[in-house]
C-alpha positions as CSV (number, residue, x, y, z in Angstrom):
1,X,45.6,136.3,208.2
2,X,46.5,137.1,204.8
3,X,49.4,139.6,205.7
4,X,51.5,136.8,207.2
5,X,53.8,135.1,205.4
6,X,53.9,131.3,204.7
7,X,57.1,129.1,204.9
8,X,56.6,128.0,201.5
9,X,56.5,131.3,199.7
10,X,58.3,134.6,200.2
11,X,61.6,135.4,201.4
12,X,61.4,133.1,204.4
13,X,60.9,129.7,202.7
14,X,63.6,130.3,200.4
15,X,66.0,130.1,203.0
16,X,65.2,126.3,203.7
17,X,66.8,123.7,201.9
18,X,64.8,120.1,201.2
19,X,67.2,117.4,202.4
20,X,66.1,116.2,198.6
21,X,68.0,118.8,197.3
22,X,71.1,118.1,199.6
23,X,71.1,114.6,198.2
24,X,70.7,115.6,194.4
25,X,73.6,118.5,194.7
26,X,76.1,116.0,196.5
27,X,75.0,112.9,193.7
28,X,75.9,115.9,191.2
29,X,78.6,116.5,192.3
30,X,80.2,113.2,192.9
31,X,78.9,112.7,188.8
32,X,81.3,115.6,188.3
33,X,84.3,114.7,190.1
34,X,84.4,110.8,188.6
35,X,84.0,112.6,185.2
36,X,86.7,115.0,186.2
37,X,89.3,111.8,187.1
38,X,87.6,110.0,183.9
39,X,89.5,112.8,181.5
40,X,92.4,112.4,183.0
41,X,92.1,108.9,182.1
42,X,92.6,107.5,186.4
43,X,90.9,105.9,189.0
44,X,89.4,108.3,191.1
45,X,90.4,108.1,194.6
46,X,87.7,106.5,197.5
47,X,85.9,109.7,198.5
48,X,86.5,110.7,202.2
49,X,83.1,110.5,204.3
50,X,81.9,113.8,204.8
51,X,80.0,112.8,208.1
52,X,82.8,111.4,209.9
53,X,83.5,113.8,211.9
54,X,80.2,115.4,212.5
55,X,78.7,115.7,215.9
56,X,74.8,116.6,217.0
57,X,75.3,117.9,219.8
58,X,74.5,121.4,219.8
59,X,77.3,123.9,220.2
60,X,76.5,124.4,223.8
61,X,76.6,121.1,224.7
62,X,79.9,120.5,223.2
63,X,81.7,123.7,225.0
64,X,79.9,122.4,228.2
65,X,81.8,119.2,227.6
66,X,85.2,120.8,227.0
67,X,85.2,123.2,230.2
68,X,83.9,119.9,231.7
69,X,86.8,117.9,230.7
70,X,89.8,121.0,231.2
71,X,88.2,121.5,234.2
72,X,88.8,118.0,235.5
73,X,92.3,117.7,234.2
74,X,93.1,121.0,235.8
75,X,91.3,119.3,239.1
76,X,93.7,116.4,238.2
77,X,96.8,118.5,238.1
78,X,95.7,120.8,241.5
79,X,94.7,117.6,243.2
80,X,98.2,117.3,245.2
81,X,98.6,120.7,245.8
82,X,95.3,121.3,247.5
83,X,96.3,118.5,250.6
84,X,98.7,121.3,251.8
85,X,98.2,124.4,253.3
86,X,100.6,126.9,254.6
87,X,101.0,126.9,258.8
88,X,99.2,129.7,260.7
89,X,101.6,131.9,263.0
90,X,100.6,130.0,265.9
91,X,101.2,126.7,264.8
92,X,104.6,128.1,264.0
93,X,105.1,129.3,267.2
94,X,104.2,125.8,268.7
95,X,106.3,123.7,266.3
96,X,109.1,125.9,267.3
97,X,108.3,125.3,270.8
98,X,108.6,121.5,270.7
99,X,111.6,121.5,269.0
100,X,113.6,123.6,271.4
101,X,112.0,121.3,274.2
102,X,113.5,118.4,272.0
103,X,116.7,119.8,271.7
104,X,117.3,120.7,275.2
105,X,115.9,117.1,276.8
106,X,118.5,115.9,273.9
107,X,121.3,118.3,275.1
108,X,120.8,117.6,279.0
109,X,120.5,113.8,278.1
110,X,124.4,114.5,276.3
111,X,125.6,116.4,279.1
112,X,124.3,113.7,281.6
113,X,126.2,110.8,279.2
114,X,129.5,113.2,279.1
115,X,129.5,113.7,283.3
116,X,128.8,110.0,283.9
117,X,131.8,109.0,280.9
118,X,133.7,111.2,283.2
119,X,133.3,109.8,286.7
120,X,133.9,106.6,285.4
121,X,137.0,107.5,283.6
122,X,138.2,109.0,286.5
């Protein structure tokens, strides 16, 4: 047991920083910016918060969330497009069908008018 290392000494604890130690270096330098300002002889400007824009998610999460959302607007955007879908050749074939059935009942019915104009005319 003596061989392993222990977080608070050697290389690995060293790595670590105390929260304590984030708090004094960020007093510090706050102390050294309003002294900074103080020789110029201003007002120091309010300092921005530095956790405004911080988010705990973990990075995962936070890609997960962006595919998530392009995902949806892409959805969004496709959403129209996907009720259509191009006609199979048969489908053609009996569209085409119907129509030329229309347009002949429609011719035959004009013919019919024209001849029946015509005896009556005459």
């Amino acid at each position: 047991m003596a061989d392993i290392p222990s977080i608070s000494s050697g290389s690995v604890g060293s790595r670590f920083v105390s929260q304590a130690d984030l708090d004094s270096a960020k007093q510090q330098r706050d102390a050294e910016w309003k002294a900074a300002y103080a020789r110029l002889g201003q007002e120091p400007p309010p300092r921005p918060e530095e956790d405004a824009d911080y988010d705990g998610r973990s990075l995962y999460e936070r890609l997960q969330s962006q595919k998530t959302a392009k995902q949806e607007e892409w959805d969004e955007k496709m959403k129209l497009s996907n009720q259509f879908r191009s006609l199979e050749e048969d489908e053609i074939v009996f569209l085409d069908a119907v129509q030329e059935d229309k347009r002949s009942k429609e011719r035959k019915l004009k013919d019919q008018e024209a001849e029946e104009l015509l005896k009556f005319r005459e």
